[in-house]
C-alpha positions in Angstrom: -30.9 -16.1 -65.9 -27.9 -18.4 -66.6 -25.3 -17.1 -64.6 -22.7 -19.7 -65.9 -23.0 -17.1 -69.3 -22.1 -14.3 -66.5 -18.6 -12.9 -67.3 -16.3 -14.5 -64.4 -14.3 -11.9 -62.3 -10.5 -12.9 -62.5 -9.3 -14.3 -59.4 -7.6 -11.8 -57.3 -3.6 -13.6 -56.8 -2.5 -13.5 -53.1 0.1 -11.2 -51.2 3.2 -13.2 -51.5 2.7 -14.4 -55.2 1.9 -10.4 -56.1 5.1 -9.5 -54.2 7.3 -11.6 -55.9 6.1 -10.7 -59.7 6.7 -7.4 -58.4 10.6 -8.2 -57.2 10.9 -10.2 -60.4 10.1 -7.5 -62.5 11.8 -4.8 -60.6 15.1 -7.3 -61.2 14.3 -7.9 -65.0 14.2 -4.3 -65.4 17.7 -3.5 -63.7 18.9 -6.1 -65.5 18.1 -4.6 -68.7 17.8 -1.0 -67.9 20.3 0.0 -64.6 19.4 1.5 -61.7 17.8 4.9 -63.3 15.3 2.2 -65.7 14.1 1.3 -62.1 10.7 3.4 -61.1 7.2 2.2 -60.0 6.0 3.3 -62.8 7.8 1.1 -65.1 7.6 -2.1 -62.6 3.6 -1.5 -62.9 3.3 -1.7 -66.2 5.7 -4.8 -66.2 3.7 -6.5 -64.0 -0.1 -5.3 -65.1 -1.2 -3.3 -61.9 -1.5 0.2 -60.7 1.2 2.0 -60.0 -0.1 2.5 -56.3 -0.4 -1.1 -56.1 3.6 -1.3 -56.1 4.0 1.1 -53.3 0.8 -0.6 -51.3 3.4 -3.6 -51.2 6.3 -2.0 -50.4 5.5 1.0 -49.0 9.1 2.8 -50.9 11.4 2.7 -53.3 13.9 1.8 -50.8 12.1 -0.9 -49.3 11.7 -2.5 -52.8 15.4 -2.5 -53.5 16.0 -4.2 -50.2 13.6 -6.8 -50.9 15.0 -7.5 -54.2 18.5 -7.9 -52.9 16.8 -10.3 -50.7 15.2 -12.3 -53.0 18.6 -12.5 -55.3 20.2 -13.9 -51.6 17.6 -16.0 -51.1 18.5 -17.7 -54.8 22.1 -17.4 -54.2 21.9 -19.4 -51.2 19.3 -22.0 -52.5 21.6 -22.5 -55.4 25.2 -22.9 -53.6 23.0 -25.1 -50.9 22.3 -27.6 -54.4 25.8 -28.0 -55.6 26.9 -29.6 -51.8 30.4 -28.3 -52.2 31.1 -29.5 -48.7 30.6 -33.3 -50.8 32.9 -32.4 -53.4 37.0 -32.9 -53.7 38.1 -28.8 -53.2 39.9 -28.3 -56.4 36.4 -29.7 -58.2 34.5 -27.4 -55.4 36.4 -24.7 -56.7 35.6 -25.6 -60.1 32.0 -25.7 -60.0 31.9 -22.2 -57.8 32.9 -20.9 -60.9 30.5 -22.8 -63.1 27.7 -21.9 -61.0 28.8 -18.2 -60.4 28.8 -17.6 -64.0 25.3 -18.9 -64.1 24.3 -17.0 -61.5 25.0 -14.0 -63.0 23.9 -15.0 -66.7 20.5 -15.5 -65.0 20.2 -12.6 -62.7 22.4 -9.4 -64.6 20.5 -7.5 -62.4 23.0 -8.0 -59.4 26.0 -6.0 -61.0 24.2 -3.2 -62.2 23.1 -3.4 -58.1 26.5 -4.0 -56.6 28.0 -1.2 -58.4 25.9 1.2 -58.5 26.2 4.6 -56.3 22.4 5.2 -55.9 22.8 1.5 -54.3 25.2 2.8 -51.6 23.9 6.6 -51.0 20.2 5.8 -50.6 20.0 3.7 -47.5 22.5 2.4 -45.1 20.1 -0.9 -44.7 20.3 -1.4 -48.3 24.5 -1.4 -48.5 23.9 -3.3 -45.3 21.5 -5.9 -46.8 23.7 -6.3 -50.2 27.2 -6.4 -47.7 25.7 -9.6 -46.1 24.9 -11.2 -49.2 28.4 -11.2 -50.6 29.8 -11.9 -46.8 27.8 -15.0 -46.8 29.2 -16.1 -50.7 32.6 -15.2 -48.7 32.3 -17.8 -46.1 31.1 -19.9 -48.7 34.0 -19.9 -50.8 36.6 -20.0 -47.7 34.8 -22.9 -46.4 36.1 -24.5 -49.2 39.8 -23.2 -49.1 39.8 -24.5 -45.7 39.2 -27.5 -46.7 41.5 -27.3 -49.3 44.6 -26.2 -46.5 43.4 -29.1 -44.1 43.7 -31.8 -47.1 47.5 -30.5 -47.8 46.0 -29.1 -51.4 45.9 -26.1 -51.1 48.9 -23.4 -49.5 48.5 -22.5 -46.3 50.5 -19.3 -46.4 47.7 -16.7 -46.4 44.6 -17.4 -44.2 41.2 -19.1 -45.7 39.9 -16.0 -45.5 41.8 -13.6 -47.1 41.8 -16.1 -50.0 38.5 -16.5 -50.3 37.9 -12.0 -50.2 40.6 -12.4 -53.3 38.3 -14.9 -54.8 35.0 -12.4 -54.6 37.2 -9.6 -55.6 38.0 -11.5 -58.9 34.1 -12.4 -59.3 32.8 -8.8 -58.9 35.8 -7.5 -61.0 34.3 -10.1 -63.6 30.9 -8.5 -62.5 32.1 -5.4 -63.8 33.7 -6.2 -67.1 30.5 -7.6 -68.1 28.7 -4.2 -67.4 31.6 -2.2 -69.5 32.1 -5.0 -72.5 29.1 -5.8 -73.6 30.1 -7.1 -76.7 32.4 -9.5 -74.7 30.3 -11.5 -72.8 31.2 -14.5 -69.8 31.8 -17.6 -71.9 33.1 -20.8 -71.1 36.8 -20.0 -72.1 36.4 -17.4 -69.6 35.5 -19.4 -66.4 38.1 -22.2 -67.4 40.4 -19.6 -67.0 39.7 -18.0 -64.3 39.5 -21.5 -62.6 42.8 -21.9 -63.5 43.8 -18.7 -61.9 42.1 -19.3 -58.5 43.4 -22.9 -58.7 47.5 -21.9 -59.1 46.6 -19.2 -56.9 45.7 -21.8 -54.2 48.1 -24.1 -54.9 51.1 -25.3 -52.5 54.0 -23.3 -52.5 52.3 -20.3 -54.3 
């Protein structure tokens, strides 16, 4: 018998690589779909496996969410690490966080429809927990930056680093929202050179 003519079972892909298709797809569908588009069934069919399969991974609903809020923290922090804002001037820092925020978001949607959503917050404490430390670590991002900014004489020193830099996330998740309730105005570039301008005369001295 030739066994090279023997149909060839596929090659079976390994934990970590199945859980992250799994966490991508769950993402790409709350991206597109909310929070109620997001069920096992749905991810299984996204990815090509049994619907048990999901849960053999993850054991919950619950404990999927969480991992996918870790995942998007994961690339959050990978891609703030890349731009070396510490290297940068503070007012072209500041600049770029809004470049790359607006990326961020153009290439995961899936974190709005997250942040704001009340099944988010009522199903598990760890969850809100787990997506609270995500947006307290872009927090001490940003004020890293306004520090800098205070300790070059750039930037006004009237309100602490911090307190500016919670302003600054409350603008970004109020830009979050508008772009789950206007669809048909999307984030464009005139959008983040404005609100540039309104962190950076915000910031300035004297303001």
């Amino acid at each position: 018998m030739d066994i090279s003519a023997a149909p060839k079972k596929r090659a079976r892909k390994d934990k970590d690589t199945r859980r992250r298709e799994i966490l991508m797809a769950a993402l790409d569908i709350v991206g597109e779909a909310g929070m109620t588009g997001l069920t096992t069934r749905e991810v299984a069919l996204r990815v090509g496996i049994a619907q048990p399969t999901v849960m053999l991974h993850f054991g919950s609903k619950d404990e999927l969410l969480k991992e996918m809020i870790g995942l998007a923290h994961s690339r959050l922090v990978e891609g703030l690490d890349a731009e070396h804002f510490d290297e940068r001037a503070p007012r072209v820092a500041i600049a770029a966080l809004v470049a790359f925020h607006f990326r961020f978001l153009e290439r995961l949607p899936a974190m709005p429809k997250i942040l704001f959503s009340e099944e988010t917050r009522i199903r598990d404490v760890a969850i809100y927990s787990r997506l609270m430390q995500m947006v307290g670590d872009y927090t001490t991002r940003i004020a890293a930056i306004v520090r800098a900014g205070q300790e070059a004489g750039i930037f006004s020193t009237t309100y602490p680093a911090e307190e500016r830099a919670r302003l600054i996330v409350a603008l970004f998740q109020g830009i979050a929202f508008r772009s789950l309730i206007e669809k048909d105005r999307p984030m464009s570039e005139a959008l983040a050179d404005m609100v540039i301008d309104q962190i950076l005369e915000g910031l300035a001295c004297g303001r």
